[in-house]
N, C-alpha and C positions, 0 to 999 in steps of 0.2 A: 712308524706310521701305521696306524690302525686300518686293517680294511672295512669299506661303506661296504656291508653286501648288500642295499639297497639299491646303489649304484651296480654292484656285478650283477644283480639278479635281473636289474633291468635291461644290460647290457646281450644278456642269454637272452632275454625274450625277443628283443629284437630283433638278435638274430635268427630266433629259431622261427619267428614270423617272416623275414625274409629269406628262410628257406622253404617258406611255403609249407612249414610242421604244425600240424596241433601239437598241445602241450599232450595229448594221448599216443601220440605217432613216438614222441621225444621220449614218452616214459616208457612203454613197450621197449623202443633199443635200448635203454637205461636199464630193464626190468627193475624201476622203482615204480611208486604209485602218482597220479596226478595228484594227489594230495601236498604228497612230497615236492613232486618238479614248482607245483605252484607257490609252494612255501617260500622252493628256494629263489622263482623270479620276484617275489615279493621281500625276500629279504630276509622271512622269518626263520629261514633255517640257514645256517651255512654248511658252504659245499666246501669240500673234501677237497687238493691238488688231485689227488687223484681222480673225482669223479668229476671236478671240474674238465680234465683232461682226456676223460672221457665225453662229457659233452660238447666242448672245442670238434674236439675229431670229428663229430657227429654233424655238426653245424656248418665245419670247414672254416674255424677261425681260430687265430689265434691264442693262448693262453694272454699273452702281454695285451694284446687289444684286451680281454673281456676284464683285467686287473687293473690296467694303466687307461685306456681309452685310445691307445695309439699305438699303432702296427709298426714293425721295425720296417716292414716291408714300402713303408709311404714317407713321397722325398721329404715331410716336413717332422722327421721322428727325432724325438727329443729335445723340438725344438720350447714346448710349455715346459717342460724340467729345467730347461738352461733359462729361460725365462723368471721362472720360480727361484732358481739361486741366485740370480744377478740384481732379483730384486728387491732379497732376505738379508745383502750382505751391502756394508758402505761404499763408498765411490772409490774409494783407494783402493776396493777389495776386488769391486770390478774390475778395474783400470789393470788390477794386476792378472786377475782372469784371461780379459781381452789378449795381453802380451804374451802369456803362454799360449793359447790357442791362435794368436797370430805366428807365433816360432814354430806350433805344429804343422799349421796347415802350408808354411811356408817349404816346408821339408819333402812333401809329395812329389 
């Protein structure tokens, strides 16, 4: 699976606007340039794990939210992934998903 960094750079802007950041306040902690931060919320550059990781920290979000869209921390997590397999794969293939994941959860 190829990463959209179209998709992550918009996912950083969001949040860095809902921390109430200019993209100047964001590049200062970053010491990179607003040239750059704004490449990367537009997509045109990709970011680094690492400096991704650094921006996360900076924001207070997660890495998995700004790659996936979805926090491990929220009760509906992984629930579009199981979604996306159940509905990539035939009905027999299901069927057999389901019975494993029913003998799982039965085991708790």
């Amino acid at each position: 699976m190829a990463l959209d960094y179209t998709i992550i750079g918009q996912r950083l802007k969001k949040a860095r606007i809902d921390k109430k950041m200019t993209q100047e306040n964001l590049a200062e902690k970053l010491d990179v340039s607003i040239a750059f931060l704004s490449r990367i919320e537009r997509g045109s550059s990709h970011v680094n794990l690492k400096r991704l990781t650094e921006i996360c920290d900076i924001l207070g979000v997660s890495e998995g939210f700004i790659l996936n869209g979805v926090s491990s921390n929220s009760s509906n997590y992984l629930t579009s992934e199981f979604n996306d397999i159940l509905s990539s794969v035939s009905p027999e293939k299901q069927k057999l998903i389901y019975k494993i994941a029913k003998v799982i959860s039965e085991e708790e």
